[in-house]
C-alpha positions as CSV (number, residue, x, y, z in Angstrom):
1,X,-144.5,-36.2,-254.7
2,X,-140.8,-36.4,-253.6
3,X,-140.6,-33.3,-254.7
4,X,-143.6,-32.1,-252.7
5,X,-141.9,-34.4,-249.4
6,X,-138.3,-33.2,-250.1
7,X,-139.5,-29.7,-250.2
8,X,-142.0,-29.9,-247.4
9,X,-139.0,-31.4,-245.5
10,X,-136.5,-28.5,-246.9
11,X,-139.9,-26.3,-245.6
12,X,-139.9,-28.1,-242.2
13,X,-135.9,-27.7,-242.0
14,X,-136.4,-24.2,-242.2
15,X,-139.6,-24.2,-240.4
16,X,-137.0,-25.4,-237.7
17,X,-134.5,-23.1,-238.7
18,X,-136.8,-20.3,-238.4
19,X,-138.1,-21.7,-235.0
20,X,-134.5,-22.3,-233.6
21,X,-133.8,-18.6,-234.8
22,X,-136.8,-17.3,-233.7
23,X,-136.5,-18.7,-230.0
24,X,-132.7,-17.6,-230.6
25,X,-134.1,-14.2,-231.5
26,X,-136.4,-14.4,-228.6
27,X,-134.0,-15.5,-226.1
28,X,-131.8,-12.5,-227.8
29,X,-134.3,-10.2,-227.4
30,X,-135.1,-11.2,-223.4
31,X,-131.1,-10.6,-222.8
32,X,-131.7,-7.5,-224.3
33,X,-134.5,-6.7,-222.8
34,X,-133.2,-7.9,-219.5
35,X,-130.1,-5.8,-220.7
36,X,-132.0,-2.7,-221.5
37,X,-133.6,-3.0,-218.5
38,X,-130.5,-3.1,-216.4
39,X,-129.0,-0.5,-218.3
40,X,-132.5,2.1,-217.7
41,X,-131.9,1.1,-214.3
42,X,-128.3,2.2,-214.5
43,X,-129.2,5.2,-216.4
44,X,-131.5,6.0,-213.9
45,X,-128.7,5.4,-211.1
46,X,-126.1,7.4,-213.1
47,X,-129.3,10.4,-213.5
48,X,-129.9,10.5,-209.7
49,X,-126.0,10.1,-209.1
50,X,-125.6,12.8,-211.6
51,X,-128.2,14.8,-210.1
52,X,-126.5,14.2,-207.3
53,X,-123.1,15.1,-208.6
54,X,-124.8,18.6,-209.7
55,X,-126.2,18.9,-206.3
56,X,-123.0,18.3,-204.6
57,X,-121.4,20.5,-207.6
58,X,-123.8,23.2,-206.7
59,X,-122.9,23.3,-202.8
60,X,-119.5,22.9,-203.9
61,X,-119.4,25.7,-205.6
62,X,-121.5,27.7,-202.9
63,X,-118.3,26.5,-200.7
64,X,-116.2,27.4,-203.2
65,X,-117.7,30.8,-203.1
66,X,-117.5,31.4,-200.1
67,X,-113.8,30.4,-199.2
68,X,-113.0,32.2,-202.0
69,X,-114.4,35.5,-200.2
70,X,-112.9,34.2,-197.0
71,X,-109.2,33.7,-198.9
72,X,-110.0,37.2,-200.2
73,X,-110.4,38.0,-196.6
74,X,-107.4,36.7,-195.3
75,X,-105.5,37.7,-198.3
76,X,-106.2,41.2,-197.6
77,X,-106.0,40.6,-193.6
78,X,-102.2,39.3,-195.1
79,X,-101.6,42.4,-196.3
80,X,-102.9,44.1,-193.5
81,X,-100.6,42.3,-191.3
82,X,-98.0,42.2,-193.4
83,X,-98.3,46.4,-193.5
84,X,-98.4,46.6,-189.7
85,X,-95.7,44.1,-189.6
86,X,-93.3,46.8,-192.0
87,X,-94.6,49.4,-189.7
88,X,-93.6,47.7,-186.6
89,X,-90.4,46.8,-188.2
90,X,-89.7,50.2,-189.2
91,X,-90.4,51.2,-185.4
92,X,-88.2,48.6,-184.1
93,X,-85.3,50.0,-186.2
94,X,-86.0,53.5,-185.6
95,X,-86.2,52.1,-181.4
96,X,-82.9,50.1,-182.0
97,X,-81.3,53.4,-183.1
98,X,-82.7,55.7,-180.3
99,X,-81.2,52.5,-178.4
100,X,-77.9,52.9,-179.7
101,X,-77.8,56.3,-179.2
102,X,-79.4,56.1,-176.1
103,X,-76.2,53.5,-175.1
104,X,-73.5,55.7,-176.6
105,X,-74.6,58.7,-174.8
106,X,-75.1,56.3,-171.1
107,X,-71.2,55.3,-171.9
108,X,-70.8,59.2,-172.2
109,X,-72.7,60.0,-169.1
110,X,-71.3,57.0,-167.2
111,X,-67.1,58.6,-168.5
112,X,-68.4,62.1,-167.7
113,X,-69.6,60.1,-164.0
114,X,-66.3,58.6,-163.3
115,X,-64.2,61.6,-164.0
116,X,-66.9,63.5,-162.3
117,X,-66.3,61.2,-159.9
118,X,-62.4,60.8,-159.4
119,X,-62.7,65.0,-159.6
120,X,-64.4,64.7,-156.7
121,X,-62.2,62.4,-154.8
122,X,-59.6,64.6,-156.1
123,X,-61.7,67.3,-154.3
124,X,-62.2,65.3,-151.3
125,X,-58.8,64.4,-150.7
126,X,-57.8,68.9,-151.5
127,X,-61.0,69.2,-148.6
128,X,-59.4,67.0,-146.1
129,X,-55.8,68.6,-146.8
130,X,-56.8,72.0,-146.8
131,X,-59.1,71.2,-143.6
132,X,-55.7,69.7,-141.9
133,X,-53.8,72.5,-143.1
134,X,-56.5,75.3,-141.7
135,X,-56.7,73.7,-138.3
136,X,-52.9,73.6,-138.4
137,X,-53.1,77.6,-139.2
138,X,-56.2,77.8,-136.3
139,X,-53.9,76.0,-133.8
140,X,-50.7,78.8,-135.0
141,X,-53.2,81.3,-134.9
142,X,-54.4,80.9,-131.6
143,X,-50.4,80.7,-130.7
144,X,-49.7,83.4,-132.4
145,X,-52.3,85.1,-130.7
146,X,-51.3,84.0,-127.2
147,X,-48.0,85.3,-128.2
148,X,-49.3,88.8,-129.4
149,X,-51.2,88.6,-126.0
150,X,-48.0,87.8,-124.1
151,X,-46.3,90.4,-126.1
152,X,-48.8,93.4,-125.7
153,X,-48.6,92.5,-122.0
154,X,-44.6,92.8,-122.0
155,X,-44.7,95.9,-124.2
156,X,-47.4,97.5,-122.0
157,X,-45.1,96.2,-118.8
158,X,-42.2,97.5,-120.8
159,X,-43.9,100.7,-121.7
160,X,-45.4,100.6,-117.9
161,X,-41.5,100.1,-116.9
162,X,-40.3,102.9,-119.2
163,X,-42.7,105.6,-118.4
164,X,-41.6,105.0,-114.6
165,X,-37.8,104.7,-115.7
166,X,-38.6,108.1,-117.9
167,X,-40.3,109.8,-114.7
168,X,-37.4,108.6,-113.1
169,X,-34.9,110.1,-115.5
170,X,-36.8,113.3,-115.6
171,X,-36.9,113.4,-111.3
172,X,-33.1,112.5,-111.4
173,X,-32.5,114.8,-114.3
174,X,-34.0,117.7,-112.5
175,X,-32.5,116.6,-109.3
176,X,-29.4,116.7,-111.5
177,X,-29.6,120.4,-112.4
178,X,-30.9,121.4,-109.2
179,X,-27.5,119.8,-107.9
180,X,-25.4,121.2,-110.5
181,X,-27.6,124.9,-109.9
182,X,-26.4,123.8,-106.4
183,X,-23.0,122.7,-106.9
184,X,-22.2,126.6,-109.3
185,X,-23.3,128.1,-106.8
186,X,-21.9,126.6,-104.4
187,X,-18.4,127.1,-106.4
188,X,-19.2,130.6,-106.8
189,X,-19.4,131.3,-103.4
């Protein structure tokens, strides 16, 4: 009978044993369950996050997408620019040159100007001589003519004078011979 006592004791011992693992277990098993619980409810956070994620994936890579086309778009407007810019460059250089030639021939034009210039100053100042030097020749002119005049009038005078003196001549010359016609005859008698 101690036998049957010490073993229903070593039976109750792990009766207890059993009991104490049992609620052990149990209390294990509500942790876990309270666990398992919290860790659907996180799975079922991290599902509607990650269908969430996808969602905001999805738009993302609609937006994606989309500035994609729109770099695309500016890439090529870029080179579009960049193209027109070459162009534009290309017509500023060729416009710098017609510039410089443009300047260089001004700096001709504005030599050829002056010398055109001082020749005509040159010309001015021959105008103005010549000018004093024809009215000087108008004023001997018109003296010269007055002489001429002055002269004319004293040859025709002279010539007046002369063609009297010559009638005069010729009177006294045939007054002469008459007397000397007079004067041998009046010896030969």
């Amino acid at each position: 009978m101690d036998a049957i006592k010490k073993k229903m004791q070593a039976m109750k011992v792990e009766k207890d044993n059993a009991c104490d693992r049992c609620d052990v277990c149990e209390e294990a098993s509500k942790v876990a369950k309270v666990r398992a619980d919290k860790a659907e409810d996180e799975v079922a956070e991290l599902v509607a996050k990650s269908r969430q994620l996808e969602t905001e994936l999805d738009m993302t890579n609609e937006r994606f997408v989309i500035v994609s086309l729109q770099l695309e778009e500016k890439e090529k407007s870029l080179l579009a620019a960049e193209a027109e810019m070459n162009a534009l460059n290309r017509r500023v250089q060729g416009l710098e040159e017609d510039l410089e030639k443009t300047e260089e021939k001004l700096v001709a034009a504005n030599t050829k100007l002056d010398k055109a210039g001082t020749a005509a100053d040159d010309s001015e100042r021959a105008k103005k001589v010549f000018q004093n030097k024809a009215e000087e020749d108008e004023k001997r002119i018109i003296g010269l003519e007055k002489e001429l005049k002055e002269a004319r009038e004293k040859a025709e005078a002279a010539d007046t004078a002369y063609d009297e003196t010559a009638k005069k001549l010729v009177n006294c010359e045939s007054e002469l011979e008459k007397a000397e016609e007079r004067a041998d005859v009046g010896e030969t008698r």
